[in-house]
C-alpha positions as a Markdown table, in Angstrom:
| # | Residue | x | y | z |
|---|---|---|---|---|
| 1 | Unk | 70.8 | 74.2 | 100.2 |
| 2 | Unk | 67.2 | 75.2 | 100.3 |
| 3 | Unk | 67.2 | 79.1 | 100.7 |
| 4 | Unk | 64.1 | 80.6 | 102.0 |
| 5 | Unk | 63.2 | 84.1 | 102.5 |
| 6 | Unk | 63.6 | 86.0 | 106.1 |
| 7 | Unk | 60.2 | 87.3 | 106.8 |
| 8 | Unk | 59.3 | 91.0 | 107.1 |
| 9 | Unk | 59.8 | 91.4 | 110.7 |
| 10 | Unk | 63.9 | 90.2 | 110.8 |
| 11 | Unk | 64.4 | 92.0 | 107.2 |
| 12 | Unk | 63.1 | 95.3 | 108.5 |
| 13 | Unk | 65.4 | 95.0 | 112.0 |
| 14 | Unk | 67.8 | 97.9 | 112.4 |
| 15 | Unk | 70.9 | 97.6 | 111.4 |
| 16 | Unk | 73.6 | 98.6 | 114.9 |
| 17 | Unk | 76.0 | 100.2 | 113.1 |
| 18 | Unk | 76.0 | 103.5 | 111.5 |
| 19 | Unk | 77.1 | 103.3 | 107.9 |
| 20 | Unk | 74.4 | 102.8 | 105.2 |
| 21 | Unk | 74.3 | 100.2 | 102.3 |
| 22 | Unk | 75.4 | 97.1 | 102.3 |
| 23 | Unk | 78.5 | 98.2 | 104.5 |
| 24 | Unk | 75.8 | 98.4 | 107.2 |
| 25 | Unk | 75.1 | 94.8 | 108.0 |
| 26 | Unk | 77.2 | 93.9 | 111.0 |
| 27 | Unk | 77.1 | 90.8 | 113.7 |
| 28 | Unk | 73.4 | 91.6 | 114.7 |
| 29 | Unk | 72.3 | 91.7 | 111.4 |
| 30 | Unk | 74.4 | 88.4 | 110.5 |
| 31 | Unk | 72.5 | 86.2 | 113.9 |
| 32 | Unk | 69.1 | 88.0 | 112.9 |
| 33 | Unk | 69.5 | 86.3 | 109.0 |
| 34 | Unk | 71.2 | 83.2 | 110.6 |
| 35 | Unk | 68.3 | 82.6 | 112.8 |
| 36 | Unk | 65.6 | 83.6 | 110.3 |
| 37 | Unk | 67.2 | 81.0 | 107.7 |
| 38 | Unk | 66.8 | 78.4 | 110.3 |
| 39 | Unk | 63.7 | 79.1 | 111.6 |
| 40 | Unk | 62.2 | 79.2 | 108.1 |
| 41 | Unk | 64.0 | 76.2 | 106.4 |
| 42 | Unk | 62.1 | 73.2 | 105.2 |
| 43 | Unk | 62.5 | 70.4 | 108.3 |
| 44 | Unk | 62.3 | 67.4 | 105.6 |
| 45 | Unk | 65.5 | 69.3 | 103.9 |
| 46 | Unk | 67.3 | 71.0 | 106.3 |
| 47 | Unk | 70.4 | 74.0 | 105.9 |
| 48 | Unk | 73.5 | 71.5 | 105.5 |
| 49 | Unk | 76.2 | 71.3 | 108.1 |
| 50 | Unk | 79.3 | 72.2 | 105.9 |
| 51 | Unk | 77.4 | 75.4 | 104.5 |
| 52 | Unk | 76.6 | 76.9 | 107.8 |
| 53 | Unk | 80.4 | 76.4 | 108.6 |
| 54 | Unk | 81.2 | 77.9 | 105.4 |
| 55 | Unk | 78.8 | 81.0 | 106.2 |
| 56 | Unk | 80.2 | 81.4 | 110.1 |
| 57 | Unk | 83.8 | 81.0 | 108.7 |
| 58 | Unk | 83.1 | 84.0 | 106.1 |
| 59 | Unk | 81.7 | 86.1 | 108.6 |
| 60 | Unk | 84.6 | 85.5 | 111.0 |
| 61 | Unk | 86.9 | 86.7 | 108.0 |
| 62 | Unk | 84.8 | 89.4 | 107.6 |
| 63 | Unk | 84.8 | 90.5 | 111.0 |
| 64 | Unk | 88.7 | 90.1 | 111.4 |
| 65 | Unk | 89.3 | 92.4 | 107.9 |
| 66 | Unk | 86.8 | 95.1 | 109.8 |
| 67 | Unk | 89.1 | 95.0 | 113.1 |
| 68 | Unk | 92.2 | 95.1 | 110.9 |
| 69 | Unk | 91.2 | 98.0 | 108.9 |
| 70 | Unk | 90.3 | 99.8 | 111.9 |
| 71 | Unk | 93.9 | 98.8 | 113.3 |
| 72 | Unk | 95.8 | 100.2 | 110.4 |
| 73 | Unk | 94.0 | 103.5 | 110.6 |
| 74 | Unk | 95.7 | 103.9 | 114.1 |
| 75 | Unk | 98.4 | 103.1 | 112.8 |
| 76 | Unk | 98.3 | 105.6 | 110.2 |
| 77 | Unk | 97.4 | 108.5 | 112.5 |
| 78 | Unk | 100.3 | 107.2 | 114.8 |
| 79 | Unk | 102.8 | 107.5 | 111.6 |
| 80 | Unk | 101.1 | 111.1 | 110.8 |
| 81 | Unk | 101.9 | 112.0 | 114.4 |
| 82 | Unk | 105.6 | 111.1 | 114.1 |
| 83 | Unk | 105.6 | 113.4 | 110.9 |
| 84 | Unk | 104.5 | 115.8 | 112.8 |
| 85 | Unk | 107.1 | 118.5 | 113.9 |
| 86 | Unk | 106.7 | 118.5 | 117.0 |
| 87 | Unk | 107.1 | 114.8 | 117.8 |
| 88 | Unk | 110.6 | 114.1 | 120.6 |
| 89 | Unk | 112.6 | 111.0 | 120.6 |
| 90 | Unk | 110.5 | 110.1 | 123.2 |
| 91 | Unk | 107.1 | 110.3 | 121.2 |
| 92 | Unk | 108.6 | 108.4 | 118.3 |
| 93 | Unk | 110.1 | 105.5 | 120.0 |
| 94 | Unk | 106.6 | 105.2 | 122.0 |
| 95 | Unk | 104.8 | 105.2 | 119.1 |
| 96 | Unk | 106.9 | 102.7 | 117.5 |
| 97 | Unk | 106.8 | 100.9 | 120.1 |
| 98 | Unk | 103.0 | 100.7 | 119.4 |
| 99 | Unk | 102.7 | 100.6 | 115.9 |
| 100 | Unk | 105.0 | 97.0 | 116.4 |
| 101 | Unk | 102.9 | 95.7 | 118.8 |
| 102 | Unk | 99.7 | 96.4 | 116.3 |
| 103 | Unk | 101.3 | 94.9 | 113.8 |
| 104 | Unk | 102.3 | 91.6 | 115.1 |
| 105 | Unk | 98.6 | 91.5 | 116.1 |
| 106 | Unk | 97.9 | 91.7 | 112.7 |
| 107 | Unk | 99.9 | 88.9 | 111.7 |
| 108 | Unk | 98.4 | 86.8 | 114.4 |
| 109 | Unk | 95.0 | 87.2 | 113.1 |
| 110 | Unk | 95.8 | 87.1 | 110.0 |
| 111 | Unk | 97.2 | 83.6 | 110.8 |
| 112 | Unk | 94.1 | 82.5 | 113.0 |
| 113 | Unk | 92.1 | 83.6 | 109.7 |
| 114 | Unk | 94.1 | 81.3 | 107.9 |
| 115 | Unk | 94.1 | 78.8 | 110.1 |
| 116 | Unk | 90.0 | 78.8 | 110.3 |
């Protein structure tokens, strides 16, 4: 693969999300680099088919480990909740109920992940 550099005016795009670093770089940033590698690649040699596949499939991964995180922190404040003294039968079994349906989710995901 011929890798070319974006120019200036993709680079310096902001980045949607709010963390800083590398941990910044989210979809927008991914289609902005995406679309400046194409535009910029050398038409007698151009990006090959199975390395753009690769590159999508690793974002998609990427994405689906973000969305899980963010899943198991619910499900961490939902366990802190039923630690909580205050928490009825009620409460518990509805969170339960919850934290199950997260999780088999999860493993749904994680199985479209593995299937990509």
């Amino acid at each position: 693969m011929t890798t070319t550099t974006a120019t200036k005016s993709a680079a310096s795009a902001p980045s949607t999300t709010k963390a800083s670093g590398w941990g910044s770089l989210g979809a927008d940033d991914f289609l902005k680099m995406l679309t400046a590698q194409l535009k910029n690649q050398d038409p007698t040699s151009p990006v090959d088919n199975t390395q753009m596949v690769a590159q999508l499939a690793q974002f998609s991964t990427l994405s689906n480990s973000t969305q899980m995180s963010g899943t198991l922190t619910a499900i961490a404040a939902k366990l802190d909740t039923l630690n909580g003294a205050s928490a009825t039968n009620a409460d518990i079994a509805a969170t339960l109920k919850t934290i199950s349906a997260q999780l088999a989710a999860i493993g749904a995901a994680q199985q479209a992940a593995k299937a990509a």
